[in-house]
BASENU-569016 format. One record per atom (N, C-alpha, C): y, z, x; atom name; residue in one letter. Coordinates in Angstrom, 3 decimals. Layout:
# BASENU-569016
v, w, u, atom, res
Y, Z, X, CA, A $
...
END
This chain:
# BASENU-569016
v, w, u, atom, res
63.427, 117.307, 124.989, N, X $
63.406, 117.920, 123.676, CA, X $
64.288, 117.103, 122.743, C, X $
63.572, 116.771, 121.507, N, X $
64.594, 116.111, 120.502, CA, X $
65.572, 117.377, 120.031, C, X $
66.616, 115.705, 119.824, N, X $
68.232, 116.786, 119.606, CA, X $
67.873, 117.145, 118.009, C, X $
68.296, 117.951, 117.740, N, X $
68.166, 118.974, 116.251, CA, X $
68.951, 118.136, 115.111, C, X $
68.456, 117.337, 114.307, N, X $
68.788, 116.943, 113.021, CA, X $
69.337, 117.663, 112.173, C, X $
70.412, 117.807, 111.380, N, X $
71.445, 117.959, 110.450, CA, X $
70.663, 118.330, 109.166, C, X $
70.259, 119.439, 108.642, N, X $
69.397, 120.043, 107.459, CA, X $
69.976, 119.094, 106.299, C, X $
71.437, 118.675, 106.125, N, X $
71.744, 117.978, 105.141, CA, X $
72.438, 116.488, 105.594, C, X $
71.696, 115.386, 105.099, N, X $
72.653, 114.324, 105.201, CA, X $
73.846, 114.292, 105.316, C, X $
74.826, 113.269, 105.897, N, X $
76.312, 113.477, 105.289, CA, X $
76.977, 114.513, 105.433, C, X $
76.378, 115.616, 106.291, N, X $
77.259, 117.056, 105.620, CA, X $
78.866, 116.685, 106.325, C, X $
79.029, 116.145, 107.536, N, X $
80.555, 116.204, 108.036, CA, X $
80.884, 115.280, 107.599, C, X $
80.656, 114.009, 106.837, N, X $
81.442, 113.811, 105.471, CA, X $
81.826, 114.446, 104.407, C, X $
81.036, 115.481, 103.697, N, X $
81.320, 116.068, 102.606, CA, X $
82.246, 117.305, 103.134, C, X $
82.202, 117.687, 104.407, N, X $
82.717, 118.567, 104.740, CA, X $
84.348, 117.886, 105.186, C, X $
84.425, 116.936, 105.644, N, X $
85.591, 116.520, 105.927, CA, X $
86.602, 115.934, 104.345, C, X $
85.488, 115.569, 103.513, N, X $
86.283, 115.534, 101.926, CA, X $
86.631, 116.848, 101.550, C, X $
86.375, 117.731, 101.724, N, X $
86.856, 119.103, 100.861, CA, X $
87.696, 119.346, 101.688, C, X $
87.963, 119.270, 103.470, N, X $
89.386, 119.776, 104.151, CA, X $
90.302, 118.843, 103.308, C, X $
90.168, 117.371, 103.344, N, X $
91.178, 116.698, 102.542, CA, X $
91.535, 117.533, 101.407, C, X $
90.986, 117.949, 100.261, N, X $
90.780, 118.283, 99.280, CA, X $
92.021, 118.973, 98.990, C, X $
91.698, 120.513, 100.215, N, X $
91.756, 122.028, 100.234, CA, X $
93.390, 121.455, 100.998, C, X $
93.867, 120.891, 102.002, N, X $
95.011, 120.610, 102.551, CA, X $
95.687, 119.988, 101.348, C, X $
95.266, 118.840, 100.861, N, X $
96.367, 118.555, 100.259, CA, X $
97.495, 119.790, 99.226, C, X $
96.588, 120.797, 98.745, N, X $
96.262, 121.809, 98.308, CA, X $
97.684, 122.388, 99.035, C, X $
97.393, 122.517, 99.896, N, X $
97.965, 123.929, 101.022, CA, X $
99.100, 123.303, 101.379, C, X $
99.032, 122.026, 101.837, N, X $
100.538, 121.302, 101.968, CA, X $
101.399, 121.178, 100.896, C, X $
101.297, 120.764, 99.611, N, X $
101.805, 121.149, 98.489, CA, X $
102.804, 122.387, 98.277, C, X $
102.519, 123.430, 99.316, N, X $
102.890, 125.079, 99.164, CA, X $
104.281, 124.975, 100.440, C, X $
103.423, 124.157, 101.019, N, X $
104.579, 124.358, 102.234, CA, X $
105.586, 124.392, 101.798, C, X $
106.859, 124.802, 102.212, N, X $
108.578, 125.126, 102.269, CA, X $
109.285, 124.623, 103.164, C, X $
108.539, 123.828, 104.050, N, X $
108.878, 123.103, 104.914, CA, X $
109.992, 122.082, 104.271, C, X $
111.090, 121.731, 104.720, N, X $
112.296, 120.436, 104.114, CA, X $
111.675, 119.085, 104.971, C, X $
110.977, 119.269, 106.310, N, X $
111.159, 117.982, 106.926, CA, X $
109.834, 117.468, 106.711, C, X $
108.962, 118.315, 105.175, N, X $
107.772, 117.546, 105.151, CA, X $
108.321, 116.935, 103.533, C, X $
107.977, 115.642, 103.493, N, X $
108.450, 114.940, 102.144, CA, X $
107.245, 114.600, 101.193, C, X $
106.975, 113.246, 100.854, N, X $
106.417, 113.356, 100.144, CA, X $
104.851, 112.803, 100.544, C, X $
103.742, 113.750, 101.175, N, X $
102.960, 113.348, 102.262, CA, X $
101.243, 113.026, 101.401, C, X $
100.764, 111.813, 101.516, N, X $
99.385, 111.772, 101.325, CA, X $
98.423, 111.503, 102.514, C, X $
97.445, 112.306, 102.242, N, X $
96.506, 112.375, 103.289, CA, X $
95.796, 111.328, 102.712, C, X $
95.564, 110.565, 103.670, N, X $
94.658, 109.315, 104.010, CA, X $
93.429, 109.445, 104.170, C, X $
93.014, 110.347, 105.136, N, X $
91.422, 110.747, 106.003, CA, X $
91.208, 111.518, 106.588, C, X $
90.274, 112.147, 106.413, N, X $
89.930, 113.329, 107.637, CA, X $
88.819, 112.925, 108.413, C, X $
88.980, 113.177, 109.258, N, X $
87.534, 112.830, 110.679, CA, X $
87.309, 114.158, 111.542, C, X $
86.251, 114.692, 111.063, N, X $
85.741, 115.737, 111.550, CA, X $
84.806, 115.787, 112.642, C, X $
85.038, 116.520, 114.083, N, X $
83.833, 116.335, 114.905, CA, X $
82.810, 116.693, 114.560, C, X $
81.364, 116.090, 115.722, N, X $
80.404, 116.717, 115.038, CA, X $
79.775, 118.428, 114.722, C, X $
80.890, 119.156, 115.924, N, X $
80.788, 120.463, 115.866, CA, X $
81.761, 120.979, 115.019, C, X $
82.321, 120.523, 114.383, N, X $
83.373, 121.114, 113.646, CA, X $
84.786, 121.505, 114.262, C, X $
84.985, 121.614, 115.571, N, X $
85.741, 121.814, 116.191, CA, X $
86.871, 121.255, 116.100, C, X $
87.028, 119.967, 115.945, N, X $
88.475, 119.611, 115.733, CA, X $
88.294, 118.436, 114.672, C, X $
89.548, 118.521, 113.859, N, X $
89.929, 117.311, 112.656, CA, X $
91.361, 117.101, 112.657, C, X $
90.750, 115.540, 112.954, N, X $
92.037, 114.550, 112.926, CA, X $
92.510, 114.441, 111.375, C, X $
93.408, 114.052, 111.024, N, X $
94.113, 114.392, 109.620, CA, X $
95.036, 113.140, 109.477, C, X $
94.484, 112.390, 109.233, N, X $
95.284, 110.637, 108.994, CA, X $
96.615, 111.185, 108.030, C, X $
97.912, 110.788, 107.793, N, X $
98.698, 111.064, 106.405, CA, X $
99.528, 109.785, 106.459, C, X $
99.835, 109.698, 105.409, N, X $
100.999, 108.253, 105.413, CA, X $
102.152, 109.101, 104.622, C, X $
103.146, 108.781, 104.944, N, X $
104.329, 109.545, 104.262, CA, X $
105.633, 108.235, 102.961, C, X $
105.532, 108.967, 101.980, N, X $
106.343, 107.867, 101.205, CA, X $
107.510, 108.243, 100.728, C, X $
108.338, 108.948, 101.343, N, X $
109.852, 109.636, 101.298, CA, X $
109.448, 110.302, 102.228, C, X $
110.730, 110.405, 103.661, N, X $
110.758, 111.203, 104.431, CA, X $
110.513, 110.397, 106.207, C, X $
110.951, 111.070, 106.860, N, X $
110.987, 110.686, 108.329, CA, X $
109.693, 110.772, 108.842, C, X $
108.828, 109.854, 109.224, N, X $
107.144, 110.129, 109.700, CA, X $
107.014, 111.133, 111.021, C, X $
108.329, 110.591, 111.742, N, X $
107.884, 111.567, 113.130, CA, X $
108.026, 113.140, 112.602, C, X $
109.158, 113.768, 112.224, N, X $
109.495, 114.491, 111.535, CA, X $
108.193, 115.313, 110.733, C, X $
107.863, 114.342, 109.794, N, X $
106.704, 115.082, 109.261, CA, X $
105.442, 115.451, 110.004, C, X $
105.129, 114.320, 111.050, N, X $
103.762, 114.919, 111.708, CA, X $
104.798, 116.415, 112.619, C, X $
105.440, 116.147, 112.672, N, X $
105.675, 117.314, 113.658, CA, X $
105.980, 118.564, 113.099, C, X $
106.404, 118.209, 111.871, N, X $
105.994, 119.682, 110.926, CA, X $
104.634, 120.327, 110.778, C, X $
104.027, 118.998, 110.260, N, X $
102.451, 119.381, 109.965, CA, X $
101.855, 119.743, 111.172, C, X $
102.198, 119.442, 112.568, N, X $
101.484, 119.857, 113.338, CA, X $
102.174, 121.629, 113.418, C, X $
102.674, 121.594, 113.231, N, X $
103.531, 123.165, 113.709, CA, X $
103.013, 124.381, 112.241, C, X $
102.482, 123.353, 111.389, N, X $
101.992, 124.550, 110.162, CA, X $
100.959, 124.439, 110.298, C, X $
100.114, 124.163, 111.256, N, X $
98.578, 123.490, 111.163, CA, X $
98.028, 124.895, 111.103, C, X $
98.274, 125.815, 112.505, N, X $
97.769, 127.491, 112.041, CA, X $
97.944, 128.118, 110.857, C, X $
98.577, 127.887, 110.518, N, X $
98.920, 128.030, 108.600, CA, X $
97.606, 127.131, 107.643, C, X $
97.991, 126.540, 107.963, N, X $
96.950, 125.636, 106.644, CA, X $
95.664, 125.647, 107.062, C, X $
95.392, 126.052, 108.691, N, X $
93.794, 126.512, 108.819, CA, X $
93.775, 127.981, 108.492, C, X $
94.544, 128.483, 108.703, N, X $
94.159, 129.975, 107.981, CA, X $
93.793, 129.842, 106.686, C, X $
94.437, 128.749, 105.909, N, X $
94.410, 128.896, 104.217, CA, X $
93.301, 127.999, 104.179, C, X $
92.700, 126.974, 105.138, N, X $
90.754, 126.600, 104.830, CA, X $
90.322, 127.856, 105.057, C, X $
90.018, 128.531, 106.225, N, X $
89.473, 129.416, 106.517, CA, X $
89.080, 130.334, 105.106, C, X $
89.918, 130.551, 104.428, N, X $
89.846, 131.034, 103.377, CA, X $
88.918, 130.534, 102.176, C, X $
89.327, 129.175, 101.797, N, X $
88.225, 128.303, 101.001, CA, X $
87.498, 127.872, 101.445, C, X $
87.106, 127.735, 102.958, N, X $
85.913, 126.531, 103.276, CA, X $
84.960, 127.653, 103.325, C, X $
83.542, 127.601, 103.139, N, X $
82.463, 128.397, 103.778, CA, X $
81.794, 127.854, 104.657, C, X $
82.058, 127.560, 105.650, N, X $
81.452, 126.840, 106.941, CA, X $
81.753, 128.248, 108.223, C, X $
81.406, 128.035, 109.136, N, X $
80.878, 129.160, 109.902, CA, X $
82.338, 128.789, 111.342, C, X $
82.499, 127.372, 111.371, N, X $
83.953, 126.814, 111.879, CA, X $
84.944, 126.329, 111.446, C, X $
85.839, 126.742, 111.404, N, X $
87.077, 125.749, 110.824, CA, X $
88.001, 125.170, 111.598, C, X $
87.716, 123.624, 111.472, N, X $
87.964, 122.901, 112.841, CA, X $
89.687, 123.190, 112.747, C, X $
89.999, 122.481, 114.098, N, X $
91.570, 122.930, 114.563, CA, X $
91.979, 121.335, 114.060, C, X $
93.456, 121.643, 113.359, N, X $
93.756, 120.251, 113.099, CA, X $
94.990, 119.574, 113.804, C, X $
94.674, 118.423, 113.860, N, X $
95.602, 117.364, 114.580, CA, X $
95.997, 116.582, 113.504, C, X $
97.346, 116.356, 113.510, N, X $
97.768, 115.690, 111.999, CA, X $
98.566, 113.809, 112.990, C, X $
98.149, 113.070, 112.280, N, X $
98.144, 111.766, 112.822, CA, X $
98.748, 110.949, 111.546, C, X $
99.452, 110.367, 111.822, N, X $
100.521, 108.948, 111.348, CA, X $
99.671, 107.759, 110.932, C, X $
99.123, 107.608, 109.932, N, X $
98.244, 106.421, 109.887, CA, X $
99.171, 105.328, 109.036, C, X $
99.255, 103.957, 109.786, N, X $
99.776, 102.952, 109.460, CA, X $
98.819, 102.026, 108.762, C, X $
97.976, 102.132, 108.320, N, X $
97.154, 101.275, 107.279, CA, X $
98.217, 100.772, 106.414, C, X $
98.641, 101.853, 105.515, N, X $
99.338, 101.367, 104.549, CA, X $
100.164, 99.557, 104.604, C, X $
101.067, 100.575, 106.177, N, X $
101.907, 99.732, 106.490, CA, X $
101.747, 98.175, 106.990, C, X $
100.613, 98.526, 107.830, N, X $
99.592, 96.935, 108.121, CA, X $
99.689, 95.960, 107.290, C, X $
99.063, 96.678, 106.290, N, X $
98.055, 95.897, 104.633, CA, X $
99.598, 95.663, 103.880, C, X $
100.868, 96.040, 103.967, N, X $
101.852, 95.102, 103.554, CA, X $
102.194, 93.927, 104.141, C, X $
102.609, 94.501, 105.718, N, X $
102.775, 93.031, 106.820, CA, X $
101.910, 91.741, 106.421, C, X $
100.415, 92.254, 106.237, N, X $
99.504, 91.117, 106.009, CA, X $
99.553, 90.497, 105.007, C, X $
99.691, 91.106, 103.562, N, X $
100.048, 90.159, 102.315, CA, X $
101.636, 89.442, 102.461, C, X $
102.602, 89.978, 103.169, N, X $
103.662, 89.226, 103.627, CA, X $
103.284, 88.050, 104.151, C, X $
102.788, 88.272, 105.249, N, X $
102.501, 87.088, 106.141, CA, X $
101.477, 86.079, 105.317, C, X $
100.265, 86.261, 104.128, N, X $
99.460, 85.775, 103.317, CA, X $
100.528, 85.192, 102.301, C, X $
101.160, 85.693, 101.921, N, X $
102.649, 84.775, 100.667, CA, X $
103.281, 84.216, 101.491, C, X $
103.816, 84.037, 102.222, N, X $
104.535, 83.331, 103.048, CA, X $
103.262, 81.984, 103.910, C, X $
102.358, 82.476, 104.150, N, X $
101.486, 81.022, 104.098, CA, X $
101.429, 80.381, 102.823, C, X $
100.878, 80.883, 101.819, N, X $
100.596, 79.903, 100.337, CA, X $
102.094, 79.689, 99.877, C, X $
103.218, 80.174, 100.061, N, X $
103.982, 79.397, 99.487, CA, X $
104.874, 78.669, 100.230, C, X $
104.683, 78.638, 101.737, N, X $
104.616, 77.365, 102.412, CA, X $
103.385, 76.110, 102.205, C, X $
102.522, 76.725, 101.829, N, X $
101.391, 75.791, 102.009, CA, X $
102.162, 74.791, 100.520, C, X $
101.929, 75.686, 99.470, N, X $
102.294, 74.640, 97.764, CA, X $
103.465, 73.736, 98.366, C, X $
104.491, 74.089, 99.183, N, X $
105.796, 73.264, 99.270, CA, X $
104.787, 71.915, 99.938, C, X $
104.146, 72.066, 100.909, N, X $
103.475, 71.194, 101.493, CA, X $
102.643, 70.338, 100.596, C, X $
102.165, 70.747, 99.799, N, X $
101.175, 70.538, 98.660, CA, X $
101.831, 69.284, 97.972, C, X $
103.365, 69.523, 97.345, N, X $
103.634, 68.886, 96.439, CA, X $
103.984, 67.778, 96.641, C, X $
103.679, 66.569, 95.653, N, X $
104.314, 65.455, 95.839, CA, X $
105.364, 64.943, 96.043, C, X $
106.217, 63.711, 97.500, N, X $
107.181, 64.017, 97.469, CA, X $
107.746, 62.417, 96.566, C, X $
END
C-alpha cells in the first residue's frame, strides 16, 4: 500500500516556522535570569510532530546555562504553543546550542588572515 501523502506541501515547514515564531514569543516572557539574550536559529520538526529540535545561539549569557534553562521551561512554552498552534500535536521540545554563528566567524578569520598574508606575499620587495 502507498504511504499517504501530506494534503499540503511543506506543511512541517510552515509548521515548524510558526513554533519559531510562537517561542520566540513565549521565551521573551520567561523570568528566568540564566536565560539572556537568546535567538532561535531553527526549528526541525519530525514528521509526526512528535518532537522539535530548537537550534538557539545565545548573544549575552552562559550557553550551557541557557540550554539548560530552556530545556527545564520547555513544559511551559509547550503549554503556551498548545495554546496558539492549531495542530492536533504539539511536538515535545529539545532546545540545542547551534554553533553556526560561531563557525561562520572562525572561517572569515581564518579567510582574512589568508588574503592578508597572501597581499604581504603579493608585494614587491
Amino acid at each position: 500500500m502507498a504511504a499517504k501523502k501530506s494534503s499540503t506541501p511543506n506543511r512541517g515547514f510552515k509548521v515548524a516556522d510558526q513554533i519559531q515564531r510562537d517561542l520566540t514569543e513565549l521565551i521573551r516572557e520567561l523570568k528566568d535570569p540564566r536565560i539572556g539574550m537568546v535567538t532561535l536559529q531553527a526549528v526541525e520538526v519530525t514528521p509526526d510532530y512528535a518532537h522539535a529540535k530548537v537550534f538557539f545561539s545565545v548573544l549575552v549569557g552562559d550557553q550551557q546555562a541557557t540550554q539548560d534553562a530552556l530545556n527545564q521551561a520547555a513544559g511551559f512554552l509547550r503549554n503556551g504553543l498548545f495554546k496558539r498552534l492549531h495542530i492536533h500535536t504539539v511536538p515535545t521540545l529539545h532546545f540545542m546550542f547551534d554553533r553556526t554563528t560561531e563557525r561562520a566567524a572562525d572561517m572569515n578569520a581564518l579567510i582574512a588572515r589568508a588574503v592578508a598574508s597572501r597581499s604581504k606575499d603579493d608585494e614587491p620587495a
